[in-house]
N, C-alpha and C positions, 0 to 999 in steps of 0.2 A: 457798448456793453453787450454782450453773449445774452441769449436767452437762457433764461431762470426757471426753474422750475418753484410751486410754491412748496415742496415737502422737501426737508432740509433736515441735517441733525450735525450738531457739533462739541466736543468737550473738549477744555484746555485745563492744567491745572496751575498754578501759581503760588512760589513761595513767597510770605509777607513777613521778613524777619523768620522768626520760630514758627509762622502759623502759616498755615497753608488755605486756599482759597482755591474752589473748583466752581466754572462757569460749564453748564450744560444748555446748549439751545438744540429744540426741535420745532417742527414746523408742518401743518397741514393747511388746506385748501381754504379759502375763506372768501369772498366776496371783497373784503378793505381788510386794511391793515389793520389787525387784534392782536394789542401786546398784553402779554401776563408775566407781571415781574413779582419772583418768588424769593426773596430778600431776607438775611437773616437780621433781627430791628437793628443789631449797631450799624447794618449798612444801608438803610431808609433812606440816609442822607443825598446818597448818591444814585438814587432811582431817577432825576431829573434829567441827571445827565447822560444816563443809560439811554431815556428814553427817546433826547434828543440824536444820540447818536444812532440808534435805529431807524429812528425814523428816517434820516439822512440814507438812509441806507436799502433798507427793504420797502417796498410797496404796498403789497400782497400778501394775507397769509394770517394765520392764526399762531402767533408765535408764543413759545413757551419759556420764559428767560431764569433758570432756575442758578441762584450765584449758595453756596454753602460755604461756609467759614470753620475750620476745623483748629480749634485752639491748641496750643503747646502745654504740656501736662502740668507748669507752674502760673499759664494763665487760662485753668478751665473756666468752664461755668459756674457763676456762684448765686447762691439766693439775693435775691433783692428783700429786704428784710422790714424797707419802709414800705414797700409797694403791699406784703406780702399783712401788713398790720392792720395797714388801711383797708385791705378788703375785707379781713376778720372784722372788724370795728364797723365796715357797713352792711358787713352780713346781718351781724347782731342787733344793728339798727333796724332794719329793714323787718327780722323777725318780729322787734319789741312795737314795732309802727303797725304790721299788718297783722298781729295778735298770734302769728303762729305760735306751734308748739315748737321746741327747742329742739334745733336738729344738730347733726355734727356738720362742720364744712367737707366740701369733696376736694380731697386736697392734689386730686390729679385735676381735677377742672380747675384747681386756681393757677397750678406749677404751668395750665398750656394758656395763660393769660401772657398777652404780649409784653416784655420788660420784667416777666416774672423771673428770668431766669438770663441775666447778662454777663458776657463775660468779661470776666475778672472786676466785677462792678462798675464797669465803664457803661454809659447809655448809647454811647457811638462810638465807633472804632479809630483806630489811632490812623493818622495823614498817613504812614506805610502802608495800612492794612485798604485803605478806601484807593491808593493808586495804586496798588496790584490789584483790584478787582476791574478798576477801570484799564489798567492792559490788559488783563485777561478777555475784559470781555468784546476789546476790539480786536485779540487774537481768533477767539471764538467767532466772531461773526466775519474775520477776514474767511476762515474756515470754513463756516459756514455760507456763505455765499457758494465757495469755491464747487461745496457738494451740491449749492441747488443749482450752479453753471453743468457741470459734468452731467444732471438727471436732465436738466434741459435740454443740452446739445445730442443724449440718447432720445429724448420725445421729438424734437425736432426730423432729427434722422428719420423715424417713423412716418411723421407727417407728412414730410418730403414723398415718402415713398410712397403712401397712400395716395397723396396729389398725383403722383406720375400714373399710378393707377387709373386714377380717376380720368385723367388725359385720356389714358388709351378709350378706354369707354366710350368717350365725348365721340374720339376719332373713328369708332365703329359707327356710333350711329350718324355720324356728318356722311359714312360712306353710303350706310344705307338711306340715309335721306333725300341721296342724290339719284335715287330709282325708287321712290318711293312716289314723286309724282305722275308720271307716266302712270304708274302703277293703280295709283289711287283713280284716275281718268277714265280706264278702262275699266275699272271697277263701281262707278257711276255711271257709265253708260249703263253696261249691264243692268243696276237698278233701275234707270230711268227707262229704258227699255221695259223689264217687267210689269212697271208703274203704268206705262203709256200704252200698254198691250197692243204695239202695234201703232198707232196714233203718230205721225209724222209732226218733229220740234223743230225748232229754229235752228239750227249748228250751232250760231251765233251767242243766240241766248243761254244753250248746252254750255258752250266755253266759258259763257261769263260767268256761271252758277258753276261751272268746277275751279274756276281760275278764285273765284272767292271761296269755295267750300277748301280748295288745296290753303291758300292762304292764312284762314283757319287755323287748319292743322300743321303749318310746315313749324319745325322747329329749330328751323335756323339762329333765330335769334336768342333762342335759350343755352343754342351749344356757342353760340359765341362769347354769352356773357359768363358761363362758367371755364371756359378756358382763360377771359380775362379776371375774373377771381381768383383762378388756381395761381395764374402768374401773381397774382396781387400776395397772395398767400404767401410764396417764395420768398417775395420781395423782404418781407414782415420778419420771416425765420432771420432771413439772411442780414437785414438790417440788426436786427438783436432789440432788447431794452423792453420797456412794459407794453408787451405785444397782445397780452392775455382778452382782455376787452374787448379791443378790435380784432382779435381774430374772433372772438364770439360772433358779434355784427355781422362778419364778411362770411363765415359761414352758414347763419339763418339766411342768407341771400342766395348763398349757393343750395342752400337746401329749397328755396321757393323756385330756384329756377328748374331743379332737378322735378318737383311736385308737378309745376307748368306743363313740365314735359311729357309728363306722363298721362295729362289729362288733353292730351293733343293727339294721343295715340291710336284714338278708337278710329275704326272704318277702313283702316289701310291693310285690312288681312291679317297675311303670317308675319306683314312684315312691320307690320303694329306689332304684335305682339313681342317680335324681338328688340323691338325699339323698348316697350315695356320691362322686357327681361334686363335690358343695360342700364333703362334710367331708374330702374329698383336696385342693381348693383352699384350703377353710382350713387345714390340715397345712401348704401350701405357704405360705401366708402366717406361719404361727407360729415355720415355719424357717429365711424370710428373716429375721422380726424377731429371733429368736435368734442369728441369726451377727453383724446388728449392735449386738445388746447385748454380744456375744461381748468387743465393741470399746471399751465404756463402763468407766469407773474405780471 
């Protein structure tokens, strides 16, 4: 399976006999799967089935499942007329119980009571009407996958590119890190020098206290483990399916090794500092690719 995106949008419409059925799904970012099924009441029935089927289906996302049922002119909407008694008769109760004074009913709040208003007096809709909802709404979600495959395969691209970014970076400072210890050597002499104003050291002892102060600071091991994340990264895009998660993971790791780096940089001069300037541009790289895997399912 292709990498997903989780923001998706789809409509299909469908005739059911005379009546027509429109399925709209959209879709934003969410942590787990959040389904909202907007159901007109004759098709309650078949929200189980909906729901099994999405779920079969989607991961990730705060999904919006909105199905409308538009009747043919000789089977509209009609009052419910028992539903419609029964809440006058408990209106009145409930007046005469709690001593109020005699109000009118609001007879827009009672018409938006659910089963106030069914069509053609049916309480559920007819086996035509409930299997055109259920195609539609597997056309709609074939659909819609299809749009959150196409947003994906565009963030992926990105990603991709931002990693090869990120490579280069890596590969500037492996170059400079390879003259940075000589560098650093003579740059502790110097201060030991100052320190010792003069005062004759050990060579020996000199060596061992740079060879652990270089040690310290070298950042080999940081730039190797972010070039094996990026390939990890690749790997993940390329593989497809619910990548979302673990790439979160894989880049707080890249982002700790990028931070490492950067606190490894003091005392090596100008060429600290350029180390600093590439491992704050890779930071920056690691944080755009994390906002858009933020976006992946």
């Amino acid at each position: 399976m292709s990498v997903r995106s989780m923001t998706g949008f789809a409509t299909v419409r469908k005739a059911a006999g005379p009546d027509e059925i429109a399925i709209s799904l959209k879709s934003v970012n969410h942590r787990g799967l959040d389904l909202h099924f907007h159901l007109p009441p004759e098709l309650d029935g078949i929200e189980p089935e909906l729901r099994a089927l999405f779920k079969g289906s989607v991961a990730r996302g705060h999904v919006q499942i909105q199905v409308n049922l538009t009747r043919a002119a000789g089977n509209a909407a009609g009052l419910n007329r028992t539903l419609l008694n029964e809440y006058a008769a408990a209106f009145r109760e409930a007046q005469a119980l709690l001593g109020l004074p005699n109000q009118e009913i609001d007879l827009n709040e009672a018409l938006r009571m659910p089963g106030m208003l069914q069509a053609g007096g049916d309480a559920e809709a007819s086996e035509e009407v409930a299997t055109a909802a259920l195609t539609g709404a597997r056309e709609a979600l074939a659909a819609f996958n299809q749009c959150r495959e196409t947003e994906g395969a565009a963030t992926a691209k990105e990603m991709r590119e931002r990693t090869a970014a990120l490579l280069g970076l890596v590969g500037r400072m492996e170059e400079i890190r390879t003259g940075a210890a000589p560098a650093f050597l003579k740059r502790l002499r110097e201060r030991m020098d100052e320190l010792l104003n003069g005062t004759a050291v050990d060579p020996q002892r000199l060596a061992q206290e740079a060879a652990l102060a270089a040690d310290r600071s070298d950042i080999a091991e940081e730039l190797l483990r972010l070039k094996t994340h990026a390939a990890q990264l690749d790997a993940m895009l390329a593989t497809g399916g619910e990548v979302g998660k673990r790439l979160d993971f894989l880049l707080q790791e890249m982002n700790r090794e990028a931070n490492t780096t950067l606190s490894k940089t003091g005392g090596l001069g100008d060429l600290g500092l350029t180390i600093t300037e590439l491992a704050l541009a890779a930071k920056s790289e690691i944080d755009k690719i994390r906002e858009q895997a933020l976006n992946l399912e």
